[in-house]
MARBA-3410 file (N, C-alpha, C, O; in Angstrom, 1 decimal):
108
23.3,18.4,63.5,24.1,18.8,62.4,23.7,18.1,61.2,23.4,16.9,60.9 ~ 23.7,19.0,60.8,23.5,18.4,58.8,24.7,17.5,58.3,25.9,17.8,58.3 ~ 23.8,16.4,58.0,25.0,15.8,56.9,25.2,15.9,55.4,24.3,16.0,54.6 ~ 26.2,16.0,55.2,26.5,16.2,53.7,26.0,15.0,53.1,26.0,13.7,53.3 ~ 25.6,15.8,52.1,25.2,14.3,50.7,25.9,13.9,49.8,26.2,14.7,48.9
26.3,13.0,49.9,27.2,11.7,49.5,26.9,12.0,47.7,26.1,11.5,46.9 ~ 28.1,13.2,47.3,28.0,13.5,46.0,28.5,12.5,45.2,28.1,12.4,44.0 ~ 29.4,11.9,45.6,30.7,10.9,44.2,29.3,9.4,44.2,29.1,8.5,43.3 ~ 28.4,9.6,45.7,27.7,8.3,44.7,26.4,8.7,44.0,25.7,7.9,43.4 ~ 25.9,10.3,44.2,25.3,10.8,43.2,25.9,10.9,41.9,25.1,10.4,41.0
27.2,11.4,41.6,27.4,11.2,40.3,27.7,9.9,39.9,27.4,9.8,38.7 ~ 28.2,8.9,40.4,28.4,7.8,40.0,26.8,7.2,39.5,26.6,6.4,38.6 ~ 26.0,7.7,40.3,24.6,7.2,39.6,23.9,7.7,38.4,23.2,7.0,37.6 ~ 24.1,9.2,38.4,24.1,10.0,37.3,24.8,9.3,36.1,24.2,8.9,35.1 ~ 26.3,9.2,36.4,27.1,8.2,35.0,26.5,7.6,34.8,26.2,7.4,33.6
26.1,6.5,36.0,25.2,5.0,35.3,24.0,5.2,34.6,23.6,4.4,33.7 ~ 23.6,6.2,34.9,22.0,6.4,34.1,22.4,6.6,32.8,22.1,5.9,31.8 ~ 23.2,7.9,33.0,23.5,8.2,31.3,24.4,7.3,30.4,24.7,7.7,29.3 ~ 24.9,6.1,30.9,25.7,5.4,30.1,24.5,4.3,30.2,25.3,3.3,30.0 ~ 23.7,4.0,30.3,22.7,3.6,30.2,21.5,3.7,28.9,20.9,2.9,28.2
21.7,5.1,29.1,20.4,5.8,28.2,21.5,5.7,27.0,21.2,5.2,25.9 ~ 22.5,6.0,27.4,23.1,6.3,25.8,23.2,4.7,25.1,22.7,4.4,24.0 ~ 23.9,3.8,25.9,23.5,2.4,25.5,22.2,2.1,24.9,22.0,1.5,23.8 ~ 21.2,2.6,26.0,20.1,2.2,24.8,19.4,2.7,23.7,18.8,2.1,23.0 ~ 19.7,4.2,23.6,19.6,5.0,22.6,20.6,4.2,21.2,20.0,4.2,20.2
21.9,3.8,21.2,22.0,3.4,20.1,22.1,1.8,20.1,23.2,1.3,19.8 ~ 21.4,1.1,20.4,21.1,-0.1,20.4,19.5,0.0,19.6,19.1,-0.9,18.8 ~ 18.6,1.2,20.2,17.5,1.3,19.2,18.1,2.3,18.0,17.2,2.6,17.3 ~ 19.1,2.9,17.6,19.7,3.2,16.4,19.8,1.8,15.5,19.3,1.7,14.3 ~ 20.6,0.9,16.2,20.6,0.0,15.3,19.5,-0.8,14.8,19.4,-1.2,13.6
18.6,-1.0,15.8,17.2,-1.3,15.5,16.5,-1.0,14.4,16.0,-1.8,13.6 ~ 16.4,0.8,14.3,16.1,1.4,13.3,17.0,1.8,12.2,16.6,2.4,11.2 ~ 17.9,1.5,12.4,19.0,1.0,10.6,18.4,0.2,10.4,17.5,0.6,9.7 ~ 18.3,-1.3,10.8,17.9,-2.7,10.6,16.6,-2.3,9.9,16.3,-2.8,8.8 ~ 15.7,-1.5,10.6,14.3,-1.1,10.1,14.5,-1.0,8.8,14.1,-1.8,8.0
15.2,0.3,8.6,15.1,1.2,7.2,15.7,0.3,6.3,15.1,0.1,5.3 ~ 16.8,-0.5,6.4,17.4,-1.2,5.4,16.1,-2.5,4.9,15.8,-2.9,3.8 ~ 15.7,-2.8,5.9,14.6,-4.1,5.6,13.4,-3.4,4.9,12.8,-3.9,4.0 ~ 13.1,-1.8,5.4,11.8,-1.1,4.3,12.4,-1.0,2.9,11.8,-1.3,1.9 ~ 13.8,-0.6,3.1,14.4,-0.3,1.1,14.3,-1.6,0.5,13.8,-1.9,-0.6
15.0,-2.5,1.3,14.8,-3.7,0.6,13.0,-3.9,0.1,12.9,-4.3,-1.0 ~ 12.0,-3.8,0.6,10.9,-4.3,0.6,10.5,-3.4,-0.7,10.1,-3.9,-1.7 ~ 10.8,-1.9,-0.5,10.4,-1.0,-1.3,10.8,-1.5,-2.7,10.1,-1.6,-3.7 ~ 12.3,-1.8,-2.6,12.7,-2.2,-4.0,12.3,-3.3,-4.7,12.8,-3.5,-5.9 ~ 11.3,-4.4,-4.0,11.3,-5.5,-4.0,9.7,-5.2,-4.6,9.4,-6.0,-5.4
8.9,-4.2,-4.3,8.0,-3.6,-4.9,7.7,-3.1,-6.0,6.7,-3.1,-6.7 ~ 9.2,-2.3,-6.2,9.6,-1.2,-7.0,9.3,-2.2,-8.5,8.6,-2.3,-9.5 ~ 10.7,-3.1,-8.1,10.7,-4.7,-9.3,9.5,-5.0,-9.8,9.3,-4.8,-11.0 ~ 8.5,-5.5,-9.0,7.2,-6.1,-9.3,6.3,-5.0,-9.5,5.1,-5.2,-9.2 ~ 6.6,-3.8,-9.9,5.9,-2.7,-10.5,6.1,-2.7,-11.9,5.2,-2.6,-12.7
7.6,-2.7,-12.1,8.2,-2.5,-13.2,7.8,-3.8,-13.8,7.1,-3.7,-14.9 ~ 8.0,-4.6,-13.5,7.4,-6.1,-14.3,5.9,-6.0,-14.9,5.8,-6.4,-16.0 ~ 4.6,-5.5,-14.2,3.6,-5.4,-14.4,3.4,-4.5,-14.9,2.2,-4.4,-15.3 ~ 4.4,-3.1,-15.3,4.2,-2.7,-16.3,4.7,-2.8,-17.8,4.3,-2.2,-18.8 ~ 5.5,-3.6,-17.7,6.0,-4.4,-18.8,5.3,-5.2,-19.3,5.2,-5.2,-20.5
4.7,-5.9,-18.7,3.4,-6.7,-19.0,2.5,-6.3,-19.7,2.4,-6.5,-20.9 ~ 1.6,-5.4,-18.9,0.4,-4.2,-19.5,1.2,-3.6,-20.5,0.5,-3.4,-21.5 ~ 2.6,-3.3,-20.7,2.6,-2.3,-22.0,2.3,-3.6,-23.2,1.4,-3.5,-24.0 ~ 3.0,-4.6,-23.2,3.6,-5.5,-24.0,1.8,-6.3,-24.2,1.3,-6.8,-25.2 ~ 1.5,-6.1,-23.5,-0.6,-7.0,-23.8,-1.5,-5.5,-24.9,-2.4,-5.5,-25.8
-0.7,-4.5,-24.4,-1.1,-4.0,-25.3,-1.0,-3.2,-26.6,-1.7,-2.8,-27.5 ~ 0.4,-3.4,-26.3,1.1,-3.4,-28.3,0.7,-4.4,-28.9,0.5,-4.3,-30.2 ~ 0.4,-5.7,-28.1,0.2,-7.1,-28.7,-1.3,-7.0,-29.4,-1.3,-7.4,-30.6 ~ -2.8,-6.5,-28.8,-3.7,-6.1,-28.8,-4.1,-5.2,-29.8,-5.1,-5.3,-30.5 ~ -3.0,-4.1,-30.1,-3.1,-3.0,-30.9,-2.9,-3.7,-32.1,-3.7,-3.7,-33.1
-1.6,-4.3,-32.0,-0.6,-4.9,-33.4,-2.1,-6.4,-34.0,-2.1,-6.8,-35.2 ~ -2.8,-6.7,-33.2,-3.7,-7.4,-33.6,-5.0,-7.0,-34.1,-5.4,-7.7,-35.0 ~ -5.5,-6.2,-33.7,-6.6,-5.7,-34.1,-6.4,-3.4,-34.4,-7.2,-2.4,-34.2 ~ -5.1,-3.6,-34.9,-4.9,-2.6,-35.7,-5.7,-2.1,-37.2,-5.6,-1.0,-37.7 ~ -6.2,-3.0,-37.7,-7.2,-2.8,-39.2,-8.5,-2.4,-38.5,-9.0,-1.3,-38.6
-8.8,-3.6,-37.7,-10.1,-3.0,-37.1,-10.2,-1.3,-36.3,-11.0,-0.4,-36.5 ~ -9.2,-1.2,-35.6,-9.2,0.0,-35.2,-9.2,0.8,-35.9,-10.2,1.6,-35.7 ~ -8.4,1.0,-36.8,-8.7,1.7,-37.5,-9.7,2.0,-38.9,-9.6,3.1,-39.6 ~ -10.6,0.8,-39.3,-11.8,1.0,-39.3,-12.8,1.7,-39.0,-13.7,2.2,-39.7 ~ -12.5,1.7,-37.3,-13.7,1.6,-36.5,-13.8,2.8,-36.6,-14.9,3.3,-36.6
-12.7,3.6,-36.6,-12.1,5.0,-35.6,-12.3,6.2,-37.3,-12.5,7.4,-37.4 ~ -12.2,5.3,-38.3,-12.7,6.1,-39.8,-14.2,6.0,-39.9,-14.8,7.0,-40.0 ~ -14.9,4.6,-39.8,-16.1,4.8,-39.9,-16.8,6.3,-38.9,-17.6,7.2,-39.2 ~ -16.0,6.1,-37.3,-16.6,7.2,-36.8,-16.4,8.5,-36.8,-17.0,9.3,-36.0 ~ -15.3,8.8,-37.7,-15.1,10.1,-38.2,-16.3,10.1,-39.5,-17.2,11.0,-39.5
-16.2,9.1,-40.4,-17.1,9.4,-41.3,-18.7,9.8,-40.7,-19.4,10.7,-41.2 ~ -18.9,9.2,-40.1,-20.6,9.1,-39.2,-20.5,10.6,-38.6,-21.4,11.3,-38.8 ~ -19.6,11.1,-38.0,-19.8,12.7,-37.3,-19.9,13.5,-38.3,-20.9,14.2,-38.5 ~ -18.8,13.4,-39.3,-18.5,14.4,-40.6,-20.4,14.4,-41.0,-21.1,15.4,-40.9 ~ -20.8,13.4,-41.2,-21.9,12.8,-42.0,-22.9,13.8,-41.6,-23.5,14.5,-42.3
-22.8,13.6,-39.8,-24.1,13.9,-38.9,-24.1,15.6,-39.0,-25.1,16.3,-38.8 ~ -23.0,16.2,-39.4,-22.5,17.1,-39.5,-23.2,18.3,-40.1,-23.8,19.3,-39.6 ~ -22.9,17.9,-41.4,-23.3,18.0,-43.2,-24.5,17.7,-43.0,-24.9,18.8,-42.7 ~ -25.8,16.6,-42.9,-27.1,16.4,-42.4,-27.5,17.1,-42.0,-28.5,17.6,-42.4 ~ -26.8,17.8,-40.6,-27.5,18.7,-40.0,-27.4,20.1,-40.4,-28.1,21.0,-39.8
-26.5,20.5,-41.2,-26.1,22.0,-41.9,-27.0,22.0,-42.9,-26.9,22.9,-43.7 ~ -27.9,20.9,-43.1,-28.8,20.9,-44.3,-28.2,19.8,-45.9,-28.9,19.6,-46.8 ~ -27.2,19.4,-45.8,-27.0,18.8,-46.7,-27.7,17.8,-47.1,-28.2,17.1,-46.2 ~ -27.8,17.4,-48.4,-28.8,15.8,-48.7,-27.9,14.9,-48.7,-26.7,15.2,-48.8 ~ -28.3,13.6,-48.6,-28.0,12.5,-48.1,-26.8,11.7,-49.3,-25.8,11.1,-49.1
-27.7,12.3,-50.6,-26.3,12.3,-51.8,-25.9,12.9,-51.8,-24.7,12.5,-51.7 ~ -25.9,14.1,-51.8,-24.6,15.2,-51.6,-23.7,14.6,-50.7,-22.6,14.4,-51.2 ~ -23.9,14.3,-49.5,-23.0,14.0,-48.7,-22.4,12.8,-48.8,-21.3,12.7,-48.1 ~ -22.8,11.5,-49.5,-22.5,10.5,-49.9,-21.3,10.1,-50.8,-20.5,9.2,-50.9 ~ -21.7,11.5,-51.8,-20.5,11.7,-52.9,-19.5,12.5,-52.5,-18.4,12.2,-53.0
-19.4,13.6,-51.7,-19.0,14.2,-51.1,-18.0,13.6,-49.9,-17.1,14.3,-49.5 ~ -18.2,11.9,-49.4,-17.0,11.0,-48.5,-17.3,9.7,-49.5,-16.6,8.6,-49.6 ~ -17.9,9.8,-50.0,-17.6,8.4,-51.0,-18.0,7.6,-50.0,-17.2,7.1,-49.3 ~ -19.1,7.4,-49.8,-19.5,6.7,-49.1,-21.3,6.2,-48.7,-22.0,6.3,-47.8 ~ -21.4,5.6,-50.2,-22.5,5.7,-50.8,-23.3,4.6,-49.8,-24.4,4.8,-49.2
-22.6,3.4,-49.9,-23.1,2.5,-49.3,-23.7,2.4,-47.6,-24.6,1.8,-47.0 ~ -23.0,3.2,-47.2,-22.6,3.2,-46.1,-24.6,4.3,-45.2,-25.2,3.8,-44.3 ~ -25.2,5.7,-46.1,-26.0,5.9,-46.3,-27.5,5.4,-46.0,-28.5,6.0,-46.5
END
């Protein structure tokens, strides 16, 4: 004769498993909170030291501009003047004509 299988300690082992799994399922939840909160923190902690270096770089380079603002814009007329020049030159103009023409006799 067949014996029956001993179902109450089948399920009783069944429960144990799954109270088990479920235990460790949110024991690695909390793991992975712990994770994500420690990434936001890092991110933000990046985020900061992004923002700082760009505050930096903008402020080195107003400082840069605000310092060599005559020169730039010098530089940046002379080389409009020089294209205008190369321009006129090459459409056939003479060299006075186009000198009196930007005032820029010396320059010639």
């Amino acid at each position: 004769m067949l014996t029956q299988p001993d179902f109450e300690k089948y399920a009783q082992t069944l429960q144990e498993t799954m109270a088990a799994a479920i235990a460790e399922g949110e024991a690695l939840n909390k793991l992975a909170a712990a994770d994500r909160e420690a990434a936001a923190d890092v991110r933000i902690t990046i985020q900061e030291k992004l923002n700082a270096l760009e505050t930096l770089g903008r402020q080195a380079a107003e400082k840069q501009v605000h310092e060599h603002r005559q020169q730039l814009k010098e530089t940046i007329w002379e080389d409009v003047l020089n294209s205008v020049a190369a321009k006129l030159l090459h459409n056939g103009e003479s060299a006075d004509d186009i000198a009196k023409m930007l005032d820029i006799s010396e320059r010639l």
